[in-house]
C-alpha positions in Angstrom: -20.1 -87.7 -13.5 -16.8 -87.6 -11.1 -15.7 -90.9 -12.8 -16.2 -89.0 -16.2 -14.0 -85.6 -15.1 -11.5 -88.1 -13.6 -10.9 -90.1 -16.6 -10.8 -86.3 -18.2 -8.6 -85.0 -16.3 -6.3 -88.1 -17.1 -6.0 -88.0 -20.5 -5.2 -84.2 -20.5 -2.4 -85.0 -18.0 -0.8 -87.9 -19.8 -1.1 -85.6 -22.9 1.0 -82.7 -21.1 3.4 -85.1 -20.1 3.8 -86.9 -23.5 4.2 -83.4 -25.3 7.0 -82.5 -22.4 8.5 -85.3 -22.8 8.8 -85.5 -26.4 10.1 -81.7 -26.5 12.6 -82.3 -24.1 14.2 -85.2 -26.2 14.0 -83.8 -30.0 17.4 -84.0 -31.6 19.3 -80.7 -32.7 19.5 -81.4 -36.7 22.5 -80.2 -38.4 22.0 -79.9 -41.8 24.7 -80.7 -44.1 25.3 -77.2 -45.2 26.7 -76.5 -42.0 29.3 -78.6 -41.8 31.5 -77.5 -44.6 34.7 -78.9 -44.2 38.0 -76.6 -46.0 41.2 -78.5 -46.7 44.1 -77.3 -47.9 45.6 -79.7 -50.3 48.8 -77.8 -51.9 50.8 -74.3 -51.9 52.3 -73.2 -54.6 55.2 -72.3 -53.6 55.0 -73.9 -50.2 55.9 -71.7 -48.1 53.6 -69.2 -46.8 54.6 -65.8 -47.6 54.5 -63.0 -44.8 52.6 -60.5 -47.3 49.0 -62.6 -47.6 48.4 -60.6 -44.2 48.3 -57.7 -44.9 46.2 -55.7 -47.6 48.6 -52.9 -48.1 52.0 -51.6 -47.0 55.2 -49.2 -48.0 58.3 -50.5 -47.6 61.5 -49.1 -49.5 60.1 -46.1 -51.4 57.4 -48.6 -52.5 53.6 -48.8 -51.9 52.2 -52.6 -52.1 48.9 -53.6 -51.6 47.4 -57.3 -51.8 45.2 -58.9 -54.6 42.9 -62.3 -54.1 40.8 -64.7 -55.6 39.1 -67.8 -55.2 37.0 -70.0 -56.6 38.8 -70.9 -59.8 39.5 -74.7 -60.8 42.5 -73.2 -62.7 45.8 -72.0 -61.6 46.7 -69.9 -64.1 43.3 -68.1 -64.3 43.2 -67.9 -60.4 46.3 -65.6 -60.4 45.5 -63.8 -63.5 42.4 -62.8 -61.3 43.8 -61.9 -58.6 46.4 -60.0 -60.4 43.6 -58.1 -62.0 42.5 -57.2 -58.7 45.5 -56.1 -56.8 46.0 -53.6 -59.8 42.2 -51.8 -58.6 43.2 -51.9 -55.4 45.9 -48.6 -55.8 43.1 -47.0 -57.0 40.1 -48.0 -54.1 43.0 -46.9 -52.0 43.3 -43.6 -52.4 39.3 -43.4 -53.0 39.0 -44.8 -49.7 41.7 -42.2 -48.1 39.8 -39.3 -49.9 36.2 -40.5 -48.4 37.9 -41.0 -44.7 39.7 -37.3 -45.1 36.5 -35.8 -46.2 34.6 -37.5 -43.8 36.7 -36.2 -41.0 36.3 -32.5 -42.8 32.8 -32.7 -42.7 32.5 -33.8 -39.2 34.7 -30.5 -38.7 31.4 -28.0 -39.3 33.2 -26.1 -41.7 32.0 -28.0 -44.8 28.2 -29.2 -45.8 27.3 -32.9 -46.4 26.5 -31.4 -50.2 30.0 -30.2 -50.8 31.6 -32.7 -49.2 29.6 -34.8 -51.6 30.1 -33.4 -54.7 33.8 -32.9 -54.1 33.6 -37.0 -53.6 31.7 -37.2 -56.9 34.0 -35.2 -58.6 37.5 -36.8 -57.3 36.4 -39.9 -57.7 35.5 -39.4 -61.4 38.8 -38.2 -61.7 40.4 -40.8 -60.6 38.2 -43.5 -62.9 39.6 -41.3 -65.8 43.4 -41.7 -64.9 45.9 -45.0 -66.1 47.8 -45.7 -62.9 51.3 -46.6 -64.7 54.1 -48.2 -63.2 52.5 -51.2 -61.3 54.6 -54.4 -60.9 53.6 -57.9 -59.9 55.8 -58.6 -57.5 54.9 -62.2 -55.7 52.5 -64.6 -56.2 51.4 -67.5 -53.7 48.0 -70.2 -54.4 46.7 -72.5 -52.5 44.4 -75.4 -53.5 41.5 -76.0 -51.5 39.3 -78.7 -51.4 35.5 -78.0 -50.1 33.2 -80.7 -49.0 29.8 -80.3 -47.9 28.2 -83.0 -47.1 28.3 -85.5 -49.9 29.4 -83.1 -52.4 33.0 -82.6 -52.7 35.1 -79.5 -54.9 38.7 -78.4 -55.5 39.3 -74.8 -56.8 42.4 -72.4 -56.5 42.5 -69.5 -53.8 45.4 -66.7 -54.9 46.9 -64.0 -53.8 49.2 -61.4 -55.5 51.4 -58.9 -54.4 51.3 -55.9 -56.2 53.7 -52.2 -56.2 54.2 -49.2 -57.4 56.8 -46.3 -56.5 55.6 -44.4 -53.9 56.7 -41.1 -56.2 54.5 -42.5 -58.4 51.6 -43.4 -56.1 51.6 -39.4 -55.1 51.8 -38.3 -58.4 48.5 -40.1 -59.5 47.3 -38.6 -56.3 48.3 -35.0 -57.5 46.6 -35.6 -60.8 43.6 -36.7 -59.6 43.3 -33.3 -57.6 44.5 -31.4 -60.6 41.6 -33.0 -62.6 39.1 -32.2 -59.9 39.8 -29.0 -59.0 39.5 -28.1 -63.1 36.2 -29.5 -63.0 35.1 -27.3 -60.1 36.4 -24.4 -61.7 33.3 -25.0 -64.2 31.2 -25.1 -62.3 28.3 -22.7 -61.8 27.1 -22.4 -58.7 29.5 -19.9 -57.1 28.6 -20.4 -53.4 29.3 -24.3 -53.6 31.8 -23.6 -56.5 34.1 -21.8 -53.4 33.5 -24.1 -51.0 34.3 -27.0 -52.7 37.9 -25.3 -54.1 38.4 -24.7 -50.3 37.4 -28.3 -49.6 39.8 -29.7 -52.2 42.8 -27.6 -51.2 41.9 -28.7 -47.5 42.5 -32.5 -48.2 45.5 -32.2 -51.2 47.4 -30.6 -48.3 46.4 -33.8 -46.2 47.5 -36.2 -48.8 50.7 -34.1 -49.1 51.9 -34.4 -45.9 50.8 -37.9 -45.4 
């Protein structure tokens, strides 16, 4: 019976061991997805411009903002792309001022989370209704990339576009946008929220005026 527990006891041992020791050797796999490997293979122009950066600026009376893309096998279409963008990106601007300013309003006590809110809803309605005019394309810059993984290899076009617009005119899409908005409260019903909302909207045009 010993002789039987003993050669038990054995197995169950060399068994622990084996599994140790085969644990404490297994590789770390790297799978090929993880080793993607980006090379840029020309600039156009080739220089790297100062502006890629940044995503907006004002410099001499002059608001700029930056525009990308990627992914495109063609030049052309790569810029067009991200010439598309940087025009948006006047507009997310000053949506994205207006959130922060109402955000910081709300956070006072003085105004709801509901007004706050619907005077959000409202602006940025206005906004989507307005043509920004006077834009101009200032720079572009591209660069090609080529992306392997593995054994699969690609080459596509990253751009970038500089994009402006007078600052007079930046503030006076700004002004319309609150002249829009603050007609559309007018309307509406509710007189409670109706006043709070006007005081709301006069709160953060005085912010944008002063900034």
């Amino acid at each position: 019976m010993k002789k039987i527990l003993s050669l038990l006891f054995s197995f169950v041992l060399l068994g622990l061991v084996g599994c140790a020791s085969t644990a404490s050797q297994k590789p770390t796999v790297i799978t090929e997805s993880q080793q993607i490997k980006k090379t840029i293979i020309e600039k156009v122009p080739n220089i790297n411009p100062d502006w890629i950066a940044k995503t907006s600026f004002i410099k001499d009376g002059k608001r700029f903002v930056v525009g990308f893309a990627e992914g495109f096998t063609n030049l052309q279409a790569s810029r067009t792309a991200a010439g598309t963008f940087a025009k948006t990106r006047f507009a997310q601007q000053i949506k994205d001022t207006f959130t922060a300013e109402t955000a910081s309003a709300i956070e006072s006590g003085l105004y709801s989370d509901d007004t706050g809110g619907y005077v959000r809803e409202v602006f940025y309605s206005s906004i989507d209704k307005l043509q920004v005019d006077g834009i101009m394309l200032e720079e572009n810059y591209s660069e090609q990339i080529q992306e392997q993984d593995g054994s699969s290899n690609k080459i596509y076009w990253r751009s970038y576009c500089l994009a402006s617009i007078p600052e007079a005119k930046y503030k006076e899409v700004v002004a319309r946008a609150f002249d829009e908005t603050e007609n559309q409260i007018k309307k509406e019903k509710q007189a409670k929220q109706n006043e709070s909302a006007k005081q709301l909207v006069e709160k953060l045009k005085e912010k944008f005026d002063n900034d």
